[in-house]
N, C-alpha and C positions, 0 to 999 in steps of 0.2 A: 638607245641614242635619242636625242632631243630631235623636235622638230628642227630645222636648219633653213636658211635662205642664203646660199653662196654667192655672194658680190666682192668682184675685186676688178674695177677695173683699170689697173694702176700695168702701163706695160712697161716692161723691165726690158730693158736693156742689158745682158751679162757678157763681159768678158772681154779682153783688149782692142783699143781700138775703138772700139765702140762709141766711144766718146768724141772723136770726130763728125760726128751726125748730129750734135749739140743743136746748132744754130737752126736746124730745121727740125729738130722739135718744137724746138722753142717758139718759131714763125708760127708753127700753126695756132697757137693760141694770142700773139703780140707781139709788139716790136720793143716795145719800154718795158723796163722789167726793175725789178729791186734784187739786187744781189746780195745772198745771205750770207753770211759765212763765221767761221770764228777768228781766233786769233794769230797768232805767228805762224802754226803748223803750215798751212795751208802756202802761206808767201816762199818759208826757206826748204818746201819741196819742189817748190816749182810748179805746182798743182793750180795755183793763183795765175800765172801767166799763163801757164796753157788754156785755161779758162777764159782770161781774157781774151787774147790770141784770136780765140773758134768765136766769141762773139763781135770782136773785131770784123772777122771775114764776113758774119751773115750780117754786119750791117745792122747789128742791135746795140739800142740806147739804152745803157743803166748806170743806176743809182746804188753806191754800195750802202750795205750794214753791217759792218763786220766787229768784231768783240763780243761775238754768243760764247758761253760758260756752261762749262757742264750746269746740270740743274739747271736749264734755259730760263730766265729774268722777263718777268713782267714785264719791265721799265723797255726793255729792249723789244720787246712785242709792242707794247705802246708808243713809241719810235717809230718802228718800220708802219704800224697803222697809218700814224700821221706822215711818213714821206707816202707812203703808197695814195692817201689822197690829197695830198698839196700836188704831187705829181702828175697826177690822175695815171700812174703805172699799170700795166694791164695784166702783168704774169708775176712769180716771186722765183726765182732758183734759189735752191737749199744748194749749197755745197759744202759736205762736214761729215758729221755723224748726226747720230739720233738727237744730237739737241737741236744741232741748227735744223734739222727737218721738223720738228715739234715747234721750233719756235717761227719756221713760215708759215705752217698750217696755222695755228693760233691768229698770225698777222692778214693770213687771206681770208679767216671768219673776222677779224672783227675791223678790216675794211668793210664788209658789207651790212655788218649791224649798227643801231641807233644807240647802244647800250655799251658800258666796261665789256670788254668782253669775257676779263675775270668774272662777272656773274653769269654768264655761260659754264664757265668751270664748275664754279659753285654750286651749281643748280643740278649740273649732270650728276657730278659725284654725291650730294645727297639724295638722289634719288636712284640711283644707282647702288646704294646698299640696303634700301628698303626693295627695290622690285616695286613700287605700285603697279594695282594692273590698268591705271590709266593717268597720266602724267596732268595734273589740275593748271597748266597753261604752256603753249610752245611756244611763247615769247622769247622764251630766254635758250631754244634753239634754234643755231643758225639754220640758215633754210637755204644758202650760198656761201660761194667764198669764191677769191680772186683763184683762179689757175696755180696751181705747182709744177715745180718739178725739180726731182733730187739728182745731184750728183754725191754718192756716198762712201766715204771715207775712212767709214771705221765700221767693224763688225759688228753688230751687238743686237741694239734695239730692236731691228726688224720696223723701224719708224717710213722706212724708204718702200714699204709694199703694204702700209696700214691704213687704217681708219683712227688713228690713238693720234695724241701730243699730250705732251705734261709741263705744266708751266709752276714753276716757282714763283709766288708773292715775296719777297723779301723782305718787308713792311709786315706784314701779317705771319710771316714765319708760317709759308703752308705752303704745300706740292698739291696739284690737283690734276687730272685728269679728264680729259673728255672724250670722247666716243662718237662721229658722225661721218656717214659716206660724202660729206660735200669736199671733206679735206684730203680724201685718196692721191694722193700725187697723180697726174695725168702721163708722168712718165718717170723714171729711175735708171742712171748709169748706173749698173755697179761693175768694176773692173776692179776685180783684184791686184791689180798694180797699185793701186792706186792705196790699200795697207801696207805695202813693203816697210815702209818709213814708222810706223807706228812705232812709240813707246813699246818698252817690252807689258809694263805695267796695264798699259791700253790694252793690249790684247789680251791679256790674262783678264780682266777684267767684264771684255766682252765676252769671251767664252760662258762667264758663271750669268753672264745677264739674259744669253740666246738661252741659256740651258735653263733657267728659273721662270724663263717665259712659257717652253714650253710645259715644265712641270704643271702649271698653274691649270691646265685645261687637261693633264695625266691624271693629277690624282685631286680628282672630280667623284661628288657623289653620282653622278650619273655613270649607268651600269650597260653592258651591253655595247659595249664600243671598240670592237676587233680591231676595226679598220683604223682607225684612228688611234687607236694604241700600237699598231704594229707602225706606222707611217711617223708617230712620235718616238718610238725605241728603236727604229732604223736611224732616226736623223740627229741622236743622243748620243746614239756610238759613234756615228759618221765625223760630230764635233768632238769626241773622247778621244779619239783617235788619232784627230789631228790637230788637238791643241797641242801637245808639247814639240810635233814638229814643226809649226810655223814658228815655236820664241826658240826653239833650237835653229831653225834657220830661215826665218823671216821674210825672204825671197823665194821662198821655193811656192812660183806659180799654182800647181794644181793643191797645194795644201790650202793656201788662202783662199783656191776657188771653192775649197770643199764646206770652207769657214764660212766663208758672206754668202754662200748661196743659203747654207743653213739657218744665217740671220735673218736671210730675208724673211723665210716662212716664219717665224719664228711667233710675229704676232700677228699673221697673215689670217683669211678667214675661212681658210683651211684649217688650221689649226684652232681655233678659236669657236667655231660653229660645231652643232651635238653635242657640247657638254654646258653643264655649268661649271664654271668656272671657280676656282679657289685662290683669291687675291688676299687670303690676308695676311700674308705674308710682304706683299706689296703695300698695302695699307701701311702697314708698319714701317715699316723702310723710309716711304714717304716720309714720314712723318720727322726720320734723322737725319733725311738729307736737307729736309727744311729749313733743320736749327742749325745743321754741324756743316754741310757742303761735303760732305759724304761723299766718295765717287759710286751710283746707282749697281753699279755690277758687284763691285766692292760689297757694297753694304747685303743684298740680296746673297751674297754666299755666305755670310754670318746668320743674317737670319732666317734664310730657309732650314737650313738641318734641325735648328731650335726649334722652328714652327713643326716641323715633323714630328720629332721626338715628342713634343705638346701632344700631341693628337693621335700618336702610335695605335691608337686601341682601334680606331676608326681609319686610321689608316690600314692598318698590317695588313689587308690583304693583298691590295693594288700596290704594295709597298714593295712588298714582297715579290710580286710580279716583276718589277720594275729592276731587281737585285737582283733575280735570274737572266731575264733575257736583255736586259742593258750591261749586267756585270759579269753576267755569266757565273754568277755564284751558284752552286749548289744545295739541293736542300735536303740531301743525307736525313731522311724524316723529321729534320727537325720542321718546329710551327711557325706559322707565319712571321709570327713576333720577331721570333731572331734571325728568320732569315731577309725579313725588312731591316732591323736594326746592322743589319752586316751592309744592307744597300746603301744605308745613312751612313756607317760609317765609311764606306768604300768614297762616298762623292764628298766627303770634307776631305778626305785624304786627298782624293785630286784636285782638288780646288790648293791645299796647303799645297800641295807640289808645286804648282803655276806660279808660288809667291804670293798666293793670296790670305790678308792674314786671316784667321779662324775664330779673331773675338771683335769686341766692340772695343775694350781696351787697347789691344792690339792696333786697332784702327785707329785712335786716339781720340776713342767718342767717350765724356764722360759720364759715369754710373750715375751720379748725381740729376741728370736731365731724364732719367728714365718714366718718374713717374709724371713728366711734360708729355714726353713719347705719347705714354701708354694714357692720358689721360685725350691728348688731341687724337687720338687714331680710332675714337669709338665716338668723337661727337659729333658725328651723323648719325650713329646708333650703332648695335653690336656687329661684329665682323663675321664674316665664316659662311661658306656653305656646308663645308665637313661637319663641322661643331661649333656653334654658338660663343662668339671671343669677346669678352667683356672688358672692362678694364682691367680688373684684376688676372687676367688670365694673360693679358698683355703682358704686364709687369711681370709676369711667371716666366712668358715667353722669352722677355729681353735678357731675365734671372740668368736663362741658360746660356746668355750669349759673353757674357764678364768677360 
């Protein structure tokens, strides 16, 4: 296992009800606040007035910003920066999913920087694929940011208990990601009621995003990781198990409790801390939802299994692992090889189950943009902790996904 530093100090709030307690979270950190949110979902469940409602009662002043998109937009990050200081607003509430929470966190750092806050993005994410082991200026990391806190709405990200946000350029046709404890949420509703209403599509989609997240820190070159492997293949079945009964019956309370608690951890620093981690499968993704507006769960169940099969030689053994005690396959003496490639195949086949489609075609991304993909997803330099991802190997990669 890797050295570790465990911080999370984001307290969560779970389960009905809960969400009554709104307005005195909120006090403690302000009275003016900018309210995030996205689009229609939120108004024609009711979810919007209740919200208003509970800041009604505590007597809080705010400013809305509503029309967050999947793929969360720069433009709209640059927005809520500029009311947050024309305003001089003192908290932001996320209420959504993983975008509108990525996209407060983005607008609480870069109220408090002199800079785009896009060159914050820019800056992590290239130096985040080299590793330097000392970063040549911390200008371009924020060192604050305004107060959060989420009310969340869809399962997936694990954005409502992280340190992450991912902002799309639209103009520059790029996804980026950033990494810093100033943007932890100070607090998180999550109340499974609060999914009941979800598209069926939405939740299939979360399910492959929660389970791709944790892959990423599963099959890791780092070795010697019980604890963390059995706390990741308990909480793998836990979502297996009960995806097909929440889009079979969408209401049923303790299934969705089983779901969003799972998301939570999901890019939590539990999960996350002891290993090095294996993004390049995320790298790549990025890169099509940049061009195409991809849905990020969607896209990550296409091309995780291809990135796998890629890498099978280096994978098979934790692969292999992962296809016994998550699948419960047996390995009747066969080698690792096949009884990995039965784990790969076992998790496209749940993924097709859920209605998720299995290609990029399917998804109606066209072949023709691939060697764009694969040419933007290595120019920070090569990908991989497993194995070394070049361009060329990209274009291998997506080969498999038609």
């Amino acid at each position: 296992m890797e050295n570790l530093t465990y911080y999370c100090p984001t307290k969560i709030l779970f389960g009905k009800n809960q969400l009554d307690t709104l307005g005195n979270e909120i006090k403690s950190y302000g009275n003016r606040i900018l309210f995030v949110y996205g689009k229609e979902h939120l108004k024609n469940t009711g979810v919007y007035d209740r919200i208003v409602h509970l800041l009604k009662e505590s007597e809080i002043e705010w400013i809305e910003l509503p029309g967050v998109v999947p793929n969360p937009r720069l433009e709209t990050v640059q927005q809520g920066i500029e009311i947050c200081r024309k305003e001089k607003l003192e908290f932001i509430l996320a209420v959504g999913g993983g975008s509108v929470s990525d996209t407060a966190k983005a607008i609480a750092m870069g109220v408090k920087v002199d800079y785009n806050i896009w060159d914050a993005y820019n800056f992590f994410h290239s130096n985040l694929l080299h590793q330097p082991k000392e970063l040549p200026t911390k200008y371009l990391i924020p060192d604050d940011a305004l107060p959060i806190g989420v009310v969340i709405t869809k399962s997936g990200t694990g954005s409502e208990f992280d340190l992450t946000s991912v902002i799309t350029n639209t103009e520059l046709k790029e996804k980026l990601i950033i990494m810093n404890p100033v943007i932890y949420p100070k607090f998180s509703f999550c109340d499974p009621t609060l999914t009941f209403t979800l598209p069926r599509d939405e939740t299939a989609f979360g399910i492959a995003d929660m389970m791709t997240h944790y892959f990423e820190q599963y099959f890791s070159p780092t070795h010697d990781t019980d604890f963390l492997d059995h706390v990741k293949e308990g909480i793998l079945q836990t979502i297996i198990v009960n995806a097909k009964k929440a889009l079979e019956n969408p209401t049923d309370y303790a299934v969705r409790a089983e779901i969003m608690y799972s998301a939570a951890w999901s890019c939590s620093a539990l999960n996350i801390t002891g290993v090095i981690p294996e993004w390049t499968s995320h790298f790549i993704e990025h890169e099509i939802t940049a061009m195409t507006d991809l849905n990020h769960g969607c896209g990550m169940a296409i091309i995780y299994p291809a990135w796998m099969k890629y890498v099978i030689k280096e994978l098979a053994e934790k692969c292999a692992q992962y296809a016994e005690k998550v699948w419960g396959i047996e390995r009747k003496g066969r080698s690792d090889l096949d009884v990995a490639m039965d784990g790969i195949h076992r998790t496209e086949e749940f993924w097709k189950s859920l209605g998720i489609p299995s290609s990029l075609s399917e998804a109606g991304v066209d072949s023709s943009l691939f060697p764009i993909f694969a040419k933007k997803a290595v120019r920070f330099g090569p990908l991989g902790s497993l194995k070394n991802i070049e361009e060329e190997d990209v274009l291998n990669i997506l080969s498999l996904c038609k």
